[in-house]
C-alpha positions as CSV (number, residue, x, y, z in Angstrom):
1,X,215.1,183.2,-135.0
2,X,215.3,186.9,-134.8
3,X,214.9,188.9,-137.7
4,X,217.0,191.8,-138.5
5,X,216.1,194.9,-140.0
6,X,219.1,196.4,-141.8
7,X,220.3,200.3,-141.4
8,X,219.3,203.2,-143.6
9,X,216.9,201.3,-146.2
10,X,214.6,199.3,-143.7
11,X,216.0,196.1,-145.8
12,X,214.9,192.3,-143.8
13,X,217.8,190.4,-143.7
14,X,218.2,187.6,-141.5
15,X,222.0,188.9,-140.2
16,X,224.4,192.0,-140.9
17,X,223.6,195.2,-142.7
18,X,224.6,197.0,-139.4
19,X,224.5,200.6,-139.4
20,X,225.4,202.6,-136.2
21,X,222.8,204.9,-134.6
22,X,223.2,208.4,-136.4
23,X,223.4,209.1,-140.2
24,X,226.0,207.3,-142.5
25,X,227.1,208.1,-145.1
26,X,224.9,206.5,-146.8
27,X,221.7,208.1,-145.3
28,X,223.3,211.6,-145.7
29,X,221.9,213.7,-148.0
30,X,223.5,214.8,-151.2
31,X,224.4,218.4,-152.1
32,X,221.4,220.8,-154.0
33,X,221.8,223.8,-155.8
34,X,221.6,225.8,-153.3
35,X,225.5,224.2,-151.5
36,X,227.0,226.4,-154.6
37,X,227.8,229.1,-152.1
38,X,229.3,227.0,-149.4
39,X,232.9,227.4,-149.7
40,X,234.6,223.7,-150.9
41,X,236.8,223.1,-147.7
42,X,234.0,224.0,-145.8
43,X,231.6,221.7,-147.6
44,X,233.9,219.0,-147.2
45,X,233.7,219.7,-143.7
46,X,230.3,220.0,-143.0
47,X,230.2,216.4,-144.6
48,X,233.2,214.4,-142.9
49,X,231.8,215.8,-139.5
50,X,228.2,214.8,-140.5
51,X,229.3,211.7,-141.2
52,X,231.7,211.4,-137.9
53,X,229.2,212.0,-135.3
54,X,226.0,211.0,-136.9
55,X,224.4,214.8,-137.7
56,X,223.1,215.7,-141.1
57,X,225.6,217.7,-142.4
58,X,222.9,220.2,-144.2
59,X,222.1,221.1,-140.4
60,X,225.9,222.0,-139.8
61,X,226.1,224.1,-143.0
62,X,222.7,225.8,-141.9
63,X,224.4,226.9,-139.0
64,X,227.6,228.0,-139.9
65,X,225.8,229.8,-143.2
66,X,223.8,231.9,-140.0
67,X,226.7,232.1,-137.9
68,X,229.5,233.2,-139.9
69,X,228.3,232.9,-143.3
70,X,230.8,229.8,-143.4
71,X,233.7,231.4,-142.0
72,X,233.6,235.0,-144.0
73,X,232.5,236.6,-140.9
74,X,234.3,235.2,-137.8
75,X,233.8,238.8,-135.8
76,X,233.2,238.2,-131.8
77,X,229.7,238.4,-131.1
78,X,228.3,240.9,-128.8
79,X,227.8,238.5,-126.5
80,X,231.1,236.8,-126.5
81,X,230.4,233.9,-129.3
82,X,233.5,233.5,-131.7
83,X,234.4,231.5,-134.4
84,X,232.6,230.5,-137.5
85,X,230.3,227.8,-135.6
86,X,229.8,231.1,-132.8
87,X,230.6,229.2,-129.7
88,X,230.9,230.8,-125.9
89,X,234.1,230.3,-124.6
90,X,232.8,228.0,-121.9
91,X,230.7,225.7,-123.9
92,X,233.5,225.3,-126.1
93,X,236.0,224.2,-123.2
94,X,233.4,221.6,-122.8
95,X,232.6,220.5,-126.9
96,X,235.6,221.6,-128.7
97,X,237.6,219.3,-130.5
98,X,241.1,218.9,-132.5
99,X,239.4,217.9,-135.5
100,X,242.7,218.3,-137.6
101,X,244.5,216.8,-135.2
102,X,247.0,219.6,-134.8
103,X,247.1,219.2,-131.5
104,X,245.3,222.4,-130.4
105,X,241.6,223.1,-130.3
106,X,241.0,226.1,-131.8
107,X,237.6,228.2,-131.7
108,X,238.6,230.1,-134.8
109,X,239.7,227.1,-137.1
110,X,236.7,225.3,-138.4
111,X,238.5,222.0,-138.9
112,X,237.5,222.4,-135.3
113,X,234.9,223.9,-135.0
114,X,232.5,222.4,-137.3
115,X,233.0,218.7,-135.7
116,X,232.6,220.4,-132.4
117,X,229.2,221.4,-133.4
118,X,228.0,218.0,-134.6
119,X,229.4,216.6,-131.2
120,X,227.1,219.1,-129.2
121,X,224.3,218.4,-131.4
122,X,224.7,214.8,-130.7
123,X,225.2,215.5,-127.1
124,X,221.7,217.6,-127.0
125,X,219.5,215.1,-129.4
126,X,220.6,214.9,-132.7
127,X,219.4,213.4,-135.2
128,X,216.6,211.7,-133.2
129,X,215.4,214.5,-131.7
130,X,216.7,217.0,-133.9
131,X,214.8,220.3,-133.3
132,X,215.5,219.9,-129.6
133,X,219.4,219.8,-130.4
134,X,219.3,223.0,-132.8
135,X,217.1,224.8,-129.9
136,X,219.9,224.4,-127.6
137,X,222.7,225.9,-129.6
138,X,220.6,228.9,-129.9
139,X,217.2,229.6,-127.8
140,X,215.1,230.4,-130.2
141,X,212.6,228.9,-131.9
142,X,212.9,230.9,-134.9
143,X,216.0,230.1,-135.1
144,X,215.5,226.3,-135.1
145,X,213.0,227.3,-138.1
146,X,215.8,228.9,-140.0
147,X,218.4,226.7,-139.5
148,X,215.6,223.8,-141.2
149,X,214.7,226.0,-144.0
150,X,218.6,226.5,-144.8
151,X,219.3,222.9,-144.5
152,X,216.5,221.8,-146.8
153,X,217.9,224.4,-149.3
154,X,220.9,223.2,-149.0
155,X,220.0,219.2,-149.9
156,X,219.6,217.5,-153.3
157,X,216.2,215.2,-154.1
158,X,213.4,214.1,-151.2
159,X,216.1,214.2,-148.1
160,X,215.7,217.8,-148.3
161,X,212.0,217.3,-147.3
162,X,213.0,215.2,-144.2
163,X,216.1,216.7,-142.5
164,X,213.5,218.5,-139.4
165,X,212.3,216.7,-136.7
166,X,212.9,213.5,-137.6
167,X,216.5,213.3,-138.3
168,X,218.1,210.8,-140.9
169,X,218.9,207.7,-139.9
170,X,217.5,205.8,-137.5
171,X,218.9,203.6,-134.4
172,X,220.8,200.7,-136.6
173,X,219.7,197.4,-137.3
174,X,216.5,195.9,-135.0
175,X,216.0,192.5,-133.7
176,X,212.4,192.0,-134.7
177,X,210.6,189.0,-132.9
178,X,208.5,187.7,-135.7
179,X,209.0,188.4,-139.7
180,X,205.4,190.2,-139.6
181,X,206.9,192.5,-137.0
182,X,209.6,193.5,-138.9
183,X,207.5,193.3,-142.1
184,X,205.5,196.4,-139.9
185,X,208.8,197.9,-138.8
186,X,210.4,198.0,-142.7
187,X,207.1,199.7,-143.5
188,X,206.3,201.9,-141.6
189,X,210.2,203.1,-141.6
190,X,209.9,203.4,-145.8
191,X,207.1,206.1,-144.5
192,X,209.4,208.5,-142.4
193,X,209.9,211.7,-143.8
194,X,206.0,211.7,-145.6
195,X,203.9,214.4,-143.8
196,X,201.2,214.0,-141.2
197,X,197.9,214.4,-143.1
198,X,194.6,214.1,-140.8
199,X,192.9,211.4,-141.4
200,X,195.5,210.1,-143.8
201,X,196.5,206.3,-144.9
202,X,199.6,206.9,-147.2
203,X,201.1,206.9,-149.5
204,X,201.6,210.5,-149.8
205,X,201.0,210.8,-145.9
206,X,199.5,209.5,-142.3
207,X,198.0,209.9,-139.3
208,X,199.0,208.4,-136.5
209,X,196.4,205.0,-137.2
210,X,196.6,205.4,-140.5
211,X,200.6,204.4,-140.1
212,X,199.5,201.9,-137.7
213,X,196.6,200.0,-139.8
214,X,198.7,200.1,-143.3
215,X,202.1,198.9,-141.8
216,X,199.7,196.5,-140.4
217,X,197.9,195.6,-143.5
218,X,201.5,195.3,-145.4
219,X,202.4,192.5,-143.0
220,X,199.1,190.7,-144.1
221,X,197.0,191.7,-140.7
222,X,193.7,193.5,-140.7
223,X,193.8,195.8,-137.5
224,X,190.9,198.2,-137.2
225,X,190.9,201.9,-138.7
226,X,191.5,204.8,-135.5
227,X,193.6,204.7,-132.6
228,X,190.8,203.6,-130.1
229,X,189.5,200.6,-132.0
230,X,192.8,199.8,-132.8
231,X,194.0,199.8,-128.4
232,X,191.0,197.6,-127.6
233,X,191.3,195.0,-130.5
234,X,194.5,194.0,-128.5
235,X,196.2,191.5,-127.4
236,X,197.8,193.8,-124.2
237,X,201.3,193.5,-123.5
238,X,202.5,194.3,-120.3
239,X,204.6,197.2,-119.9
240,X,208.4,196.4,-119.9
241,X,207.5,193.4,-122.9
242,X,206.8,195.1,-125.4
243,X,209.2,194.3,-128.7
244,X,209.6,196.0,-132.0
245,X,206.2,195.7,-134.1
246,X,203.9,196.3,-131.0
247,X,201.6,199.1,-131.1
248,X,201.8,201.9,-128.1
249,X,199.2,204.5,-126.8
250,X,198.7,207.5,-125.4
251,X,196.5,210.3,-124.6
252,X,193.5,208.3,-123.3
253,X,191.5,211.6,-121.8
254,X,188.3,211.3,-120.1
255,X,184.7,210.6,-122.3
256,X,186.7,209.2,-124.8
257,X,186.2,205.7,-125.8
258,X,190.3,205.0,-126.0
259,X,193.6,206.2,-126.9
260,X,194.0,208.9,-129.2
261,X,197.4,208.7,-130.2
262,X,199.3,205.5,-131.0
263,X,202.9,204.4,-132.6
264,X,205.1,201.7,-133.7
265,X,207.3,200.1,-131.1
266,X,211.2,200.5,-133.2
267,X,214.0,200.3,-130.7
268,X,213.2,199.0,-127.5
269,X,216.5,199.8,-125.2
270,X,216.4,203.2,-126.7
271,X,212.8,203.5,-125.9
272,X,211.9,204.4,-129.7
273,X,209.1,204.2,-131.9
274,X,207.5,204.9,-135.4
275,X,205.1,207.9,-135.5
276,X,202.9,210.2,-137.5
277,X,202.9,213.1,-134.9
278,X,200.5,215.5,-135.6
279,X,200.0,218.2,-138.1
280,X,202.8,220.2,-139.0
281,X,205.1,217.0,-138.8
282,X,206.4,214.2,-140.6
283,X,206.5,210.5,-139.8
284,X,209.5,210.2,-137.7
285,X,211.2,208.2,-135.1
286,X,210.4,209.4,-131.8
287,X,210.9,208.5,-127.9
288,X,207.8,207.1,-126.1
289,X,209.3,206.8,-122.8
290,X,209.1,210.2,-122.6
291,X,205.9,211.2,-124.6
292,X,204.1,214.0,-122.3
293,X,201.4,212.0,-120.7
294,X,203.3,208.8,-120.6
295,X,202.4,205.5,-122.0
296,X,199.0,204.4,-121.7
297,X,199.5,200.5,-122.8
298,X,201.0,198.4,-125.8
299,X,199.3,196.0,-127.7
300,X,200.6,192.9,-130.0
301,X,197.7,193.0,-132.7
302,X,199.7,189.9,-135.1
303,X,199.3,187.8,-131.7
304,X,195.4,188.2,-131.6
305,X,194.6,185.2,-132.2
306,X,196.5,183.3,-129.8
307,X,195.3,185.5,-126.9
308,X,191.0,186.4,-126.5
309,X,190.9,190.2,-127.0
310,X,189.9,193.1,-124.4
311,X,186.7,194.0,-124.3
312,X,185.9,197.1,-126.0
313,X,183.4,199.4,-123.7
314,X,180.8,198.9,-126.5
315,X,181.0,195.3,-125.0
316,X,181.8,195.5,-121.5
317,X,178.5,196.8,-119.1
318,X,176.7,199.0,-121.3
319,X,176.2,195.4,-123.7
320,X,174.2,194.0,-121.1
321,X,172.5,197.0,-120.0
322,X,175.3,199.2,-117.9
323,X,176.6,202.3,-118.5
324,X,176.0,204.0,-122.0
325,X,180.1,203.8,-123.3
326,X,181.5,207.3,-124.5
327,X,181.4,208.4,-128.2
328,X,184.5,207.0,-130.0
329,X,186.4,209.6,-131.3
330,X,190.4,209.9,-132.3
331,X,192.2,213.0,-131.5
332,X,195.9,211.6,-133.0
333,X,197.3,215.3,-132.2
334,X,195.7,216.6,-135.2
């Protein structure tokens, strides 16, 4: 029997607890000091919309505190841009919305404009890949860097550490295959948000293996310490079979002695896992379909013992007098 895990808290239940992809309600974050000089209707708008199309809302205030300073400046852009959310004419003939439901949708009125944002944010990423959406409502990576540093001010308690790259929410509920995979899966997802730390195993923050080995060792399974040992203790899943709880690799570069980057298989049809990036980062979810460099190969390491594990090149040729195997060494983006 499948197990499910549940939406915004990483719960195991055995059935329900369904959240839609996105951020609920209840994964939203709450208002900090620092939403005192966002207007009220405008507040309550950044929140419903948020909550409509699965955006953090502190993102939406971000952006309509830089664009119009929520509404108080509404003057036409050199450029064209109008409206407190600042949209072109033509992308808002392809985003804008009757979000009062007046029957008209109106650049100027942000009952309109505000949910039109969250819907082209969702349209270009958002939350899952949440820098990329920002970057494409304004080409500029300072910009993006603003527009995070706003929201963050603008959230109450730990959320406001975790509404960057990683979104809020995740992808819903997940159909583990085993209750040690989605012992992993509730782990490592209790770790997203926490920063990337070099050579770090929790619990105030990871690297990439140090996620992988102590979302491991939660579910009762000793897998080995850094991304290369951990590729070669195995089992190998063929690609296409992998399931939520497998582990997957990349960045295998010549004269090293295996992967230097690995992740938590989440959401298989949305081609999603559970990552410690690099530095600069927090553990987030993450596509690894489209990881530069592609997939390199996923292993099931609870299935070990059913299945005899790959050689390592420690004990391939060199063990009976071949080739001298490379040094081991991890890069894990650092």
């Amino acid at each position: 029997m499948a197990t499910l895990i549940g939406g915004a808290t990483g719960a195991l239940t055995s059935a329900g607890n369904r959240v839609d992809g996105g951020c609920p309600a209840s994964a939203q974050p709450g208002a900090g000091g620092g939403a005192q000089d966002i207007p009220a209707a405008y507040l309550r708008l950044y929140q419903a919309a948020g909550n409509a199309y699965g955006v953090p809302w502190t993102i939406l205030a971000a952006i309509g505190h830089i664009e119009s300073h929520h509404g108080r400046d509404q003057s036409t852009s050199s450029a064209g841009a109008r409206g407190p959310m600042q949209f072109m004419p033509a992308t808002w003939a392809a985003y804008g919305v009757d979000g009062d439901t007046d029957g008209r949708r109106d650049i100027t009125n942000p009952a309109d404009a505000i949910p039109a944002a969250a819907r082209y944010l969702r349209a270009n990423g958002a939350p899952v890949r949440l820098r990329e959406a920002i970057f494409a409502y304004n080409h500029s990576r300072s910009y993006v860097d603003d527009v995070i540093a706003q929201a963050r001010g603008y959230a109450a308690g730990k959320i406001a550490e975790t509404t960057g790259d990683e979104g809020c929410d995740l992808a819903g509920p997940v159909s583990a295959p085993t209750v040690i995979a989605a012992r992993v899966i509730a782990y490592a997802r209790a770790q997203v948000g926490k920063p990337y730390i070099y050579g770090g195993t929790g619990p105030t923050g990871y690297d990439c293996s140090g996620l992988t080995m102590m979302a491991y060792r939660s579910a009762g399974i000793a897998i080995p310490r850094l991304s290369d040992a951990q590729y070669w203790f195995g089992p190998r899943v063929p690609t296409g079979q992998e399931a939520p709880g497998d582990l997957v690799f990349f960045d295998y570069r010549p004269g090293h002695s295996g992967p230097g980057h690995v992740g938590i298989i989440y959401d298989v049809p949305r081609g999603l896992m559970l990552v410690a990036p690099h530095t600069g980062t927090n553990v987030r979810v993450q596509s690894y379909r489209n990881y530069p460099g592609g997939v390199v190969g996923f292993t099931r390491p609870y299935a070990r013992h059913l299945v005899r594990p790959a050689l390592r090149p420690d004990e391939g040729p060199a063990a009976q007098g071949g080739p001298t195997p490379p040094p081991r060494r991890e890069v894990c983006n650092a």
